[in-house]
C-alpha positions as CSV (number, residue, x, y, z in Angstrom):
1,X,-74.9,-26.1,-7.3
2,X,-72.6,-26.3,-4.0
3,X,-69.0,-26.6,-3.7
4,X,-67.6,-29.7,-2.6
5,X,-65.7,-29.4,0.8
6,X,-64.7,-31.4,3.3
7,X,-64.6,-29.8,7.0
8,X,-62.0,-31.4,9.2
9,X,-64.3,-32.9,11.6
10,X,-61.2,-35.0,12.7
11,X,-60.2,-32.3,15.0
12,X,-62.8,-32.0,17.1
13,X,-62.6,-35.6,18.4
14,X,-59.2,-34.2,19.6
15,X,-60.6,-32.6,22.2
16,X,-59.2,-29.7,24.2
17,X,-55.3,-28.3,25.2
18,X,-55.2,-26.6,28.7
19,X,-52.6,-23.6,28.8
20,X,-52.6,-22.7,32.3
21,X,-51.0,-19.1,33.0
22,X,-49.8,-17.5,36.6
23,X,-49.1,-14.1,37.0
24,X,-47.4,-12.3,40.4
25,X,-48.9,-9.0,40.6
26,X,-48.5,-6.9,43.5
27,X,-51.0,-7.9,46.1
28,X,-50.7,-11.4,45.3
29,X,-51.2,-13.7,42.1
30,X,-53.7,-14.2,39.5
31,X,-53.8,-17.1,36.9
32,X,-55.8,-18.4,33.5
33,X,-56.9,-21.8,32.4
34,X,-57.3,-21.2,28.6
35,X,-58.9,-24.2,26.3
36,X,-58.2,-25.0,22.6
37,X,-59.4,-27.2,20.5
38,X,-57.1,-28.7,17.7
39,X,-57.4,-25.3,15.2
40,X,-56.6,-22.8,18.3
41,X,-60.3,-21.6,18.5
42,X,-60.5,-20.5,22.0
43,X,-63.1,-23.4,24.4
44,X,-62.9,-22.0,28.0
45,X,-61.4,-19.2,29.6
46,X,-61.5,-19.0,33.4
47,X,-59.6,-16.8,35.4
48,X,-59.0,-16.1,39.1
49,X,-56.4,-14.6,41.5
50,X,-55.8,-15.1,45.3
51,X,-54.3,-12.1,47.7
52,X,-50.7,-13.4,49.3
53,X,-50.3,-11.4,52.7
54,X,-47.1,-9.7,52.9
55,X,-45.6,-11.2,56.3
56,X,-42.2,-12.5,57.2
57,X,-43.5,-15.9,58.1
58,X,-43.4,-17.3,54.3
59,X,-40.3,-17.6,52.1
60,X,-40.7,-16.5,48.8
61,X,-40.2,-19.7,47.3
62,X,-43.0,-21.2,49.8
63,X,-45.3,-18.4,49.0
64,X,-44.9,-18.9,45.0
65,X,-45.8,-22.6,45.4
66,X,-48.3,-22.2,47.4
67,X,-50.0,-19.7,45.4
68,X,-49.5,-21.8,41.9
69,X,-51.0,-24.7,44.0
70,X,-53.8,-22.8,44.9
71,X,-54.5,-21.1,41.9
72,X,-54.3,-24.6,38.9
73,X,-56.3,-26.1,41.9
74,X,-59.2,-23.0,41.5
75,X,-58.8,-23.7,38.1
76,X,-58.9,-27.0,37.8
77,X,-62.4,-27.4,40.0
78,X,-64.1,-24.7,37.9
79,X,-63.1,-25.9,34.4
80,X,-66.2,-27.3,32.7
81,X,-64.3,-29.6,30.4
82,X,-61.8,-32.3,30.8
83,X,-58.5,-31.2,28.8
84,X,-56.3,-34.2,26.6
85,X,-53.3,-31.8,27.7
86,X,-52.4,-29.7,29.8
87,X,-49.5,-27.0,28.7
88,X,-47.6,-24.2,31.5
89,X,-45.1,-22.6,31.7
90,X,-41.8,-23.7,33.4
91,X,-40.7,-20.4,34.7
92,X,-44.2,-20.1,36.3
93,X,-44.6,-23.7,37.4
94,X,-42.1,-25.8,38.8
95,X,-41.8,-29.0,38.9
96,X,-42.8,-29.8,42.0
97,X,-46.3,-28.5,41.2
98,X,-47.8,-31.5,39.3
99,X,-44.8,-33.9,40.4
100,X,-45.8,-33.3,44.0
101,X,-48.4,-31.1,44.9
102,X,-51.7,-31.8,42.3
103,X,-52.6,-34.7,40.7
104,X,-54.0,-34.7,37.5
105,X,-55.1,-38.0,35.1
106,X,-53.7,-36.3,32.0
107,X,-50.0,-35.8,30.6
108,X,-48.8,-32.0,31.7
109,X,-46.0,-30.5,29.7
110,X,-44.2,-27.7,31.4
111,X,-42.6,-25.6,28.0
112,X,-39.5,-23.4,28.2
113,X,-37.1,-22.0,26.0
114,X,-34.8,-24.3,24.0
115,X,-31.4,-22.3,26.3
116,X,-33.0,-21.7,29.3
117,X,-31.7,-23.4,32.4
118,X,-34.9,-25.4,33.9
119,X,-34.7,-27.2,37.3
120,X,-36.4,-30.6,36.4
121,X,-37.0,-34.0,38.4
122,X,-36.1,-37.6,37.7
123,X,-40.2,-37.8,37.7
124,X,-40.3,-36.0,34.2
125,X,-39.8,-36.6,30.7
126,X,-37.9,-34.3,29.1
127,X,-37.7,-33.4,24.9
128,X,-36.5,-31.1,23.0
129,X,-39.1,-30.1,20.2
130,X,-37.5,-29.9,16.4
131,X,-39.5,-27.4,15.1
132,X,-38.8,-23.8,14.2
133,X,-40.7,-22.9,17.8
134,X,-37.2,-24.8,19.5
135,X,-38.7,-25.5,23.6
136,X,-37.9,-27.6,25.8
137,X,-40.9,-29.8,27.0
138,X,-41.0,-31.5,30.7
139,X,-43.6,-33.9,31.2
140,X,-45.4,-35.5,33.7
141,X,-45.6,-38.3,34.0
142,X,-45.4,-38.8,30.1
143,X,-45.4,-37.7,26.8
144,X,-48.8,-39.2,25.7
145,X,-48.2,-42.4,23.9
146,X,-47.2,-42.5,19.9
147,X,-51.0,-43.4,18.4
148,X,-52.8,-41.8,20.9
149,X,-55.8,-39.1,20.9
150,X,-53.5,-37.0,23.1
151,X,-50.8,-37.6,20.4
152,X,-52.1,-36.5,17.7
153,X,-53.5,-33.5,19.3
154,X,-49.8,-33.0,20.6
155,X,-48.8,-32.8,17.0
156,X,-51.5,-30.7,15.7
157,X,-50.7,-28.1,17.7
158,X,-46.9,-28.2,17.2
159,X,-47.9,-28.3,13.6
160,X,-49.9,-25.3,13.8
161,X,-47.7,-23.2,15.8
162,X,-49.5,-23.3,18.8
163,X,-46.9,-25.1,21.8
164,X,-46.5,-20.6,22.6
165,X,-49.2,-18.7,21.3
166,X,-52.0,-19.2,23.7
167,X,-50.4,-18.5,26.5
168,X,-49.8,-14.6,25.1
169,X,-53.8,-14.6,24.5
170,X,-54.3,-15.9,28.1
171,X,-52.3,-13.1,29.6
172,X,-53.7,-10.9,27.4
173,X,-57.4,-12.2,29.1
174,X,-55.5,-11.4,32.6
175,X,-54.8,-7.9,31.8
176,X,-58.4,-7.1,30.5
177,X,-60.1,-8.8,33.6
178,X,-58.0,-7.5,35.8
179,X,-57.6,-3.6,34.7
């Protein structure tokens, strides 16, 4: 006689969360695009890094976004499957990144610390998340709309403690490709 169960099959019509993660090392910089479905199971992992010449005709903050452009861009083109969300992290990617310099057809949430001072545009939404993981979220162009697939994805992983975590597994993946 089997046990009666009922397998959540709900969350895999979620689809997948993006966490894209951007290192500076020091001969350049190397980044991850790490999938999730709705449980945190790892999807996709893809990785690359681009070599930033040392030379006194780039300011720092020019090379950094051009590097983070270059690298989500990489990414982006080599990522078998379409994201709901994509999730990155402020003090890696600023605003201008998917405000100005990459579009994408899906929300992007930029996460920081609840205290930390983050340069933001008009262009995003910002929120405040009331969980015991406090962030603050910037996104572009929205938050995905109340209802929604990306919603309720959104939620799951706020529920399930996963706004932070991934990105520690995606460096993690950077540091074990790149020894």
């Amino acid at each position: 006689m089997s046990i009666p169960f009922r397998d959540d099959e709900e969350l895999e019509e979620l689809g997948a969360a993006a966490y894209l993660k951007i290192e500076i090392e020091a001969s350049g910089y190397r980044g991850a695009l790490f999938l999730i479905n709705g449980r945190g199971e790892p999807m996709e992992y893809t990785y690359t890094r681009i070599e930033i010449p040392n030379t006194f005709l780039w300011r720092k903050a020019d090379i950094h976004r051009y590097a983070t452009r270059k690298i989500a861009a990489s990414l982006f083109s080599l990522c078998p499957e379409t994201p709901k969300l994509i999730f990155c992290l402020a003090e890696e990617a600023g605003s201008e990144l998917f405000c100005q310099d990459i579009s994408v057809s899906i929300p992007v949430c930029r996460v920081a610390p609840a205290t930390s001072p983050v340069s933001f545009t008009s262009n995003e939404v910002r929120e405040e998340t009331n969980t015991s993981e406090r962030k603050q979220l910037f996104w572009f162009p929205a938050p995905p709309a109340e209802g929604s697939i990306e919603y309720s994805l959104f939620q799951r992983i706020i529920s399930s403690g996963l706004l932070s975590e991934p990105f520690e597994r995606a460096e993690i993946g950077l540091r074990e490709v790149y020894k």
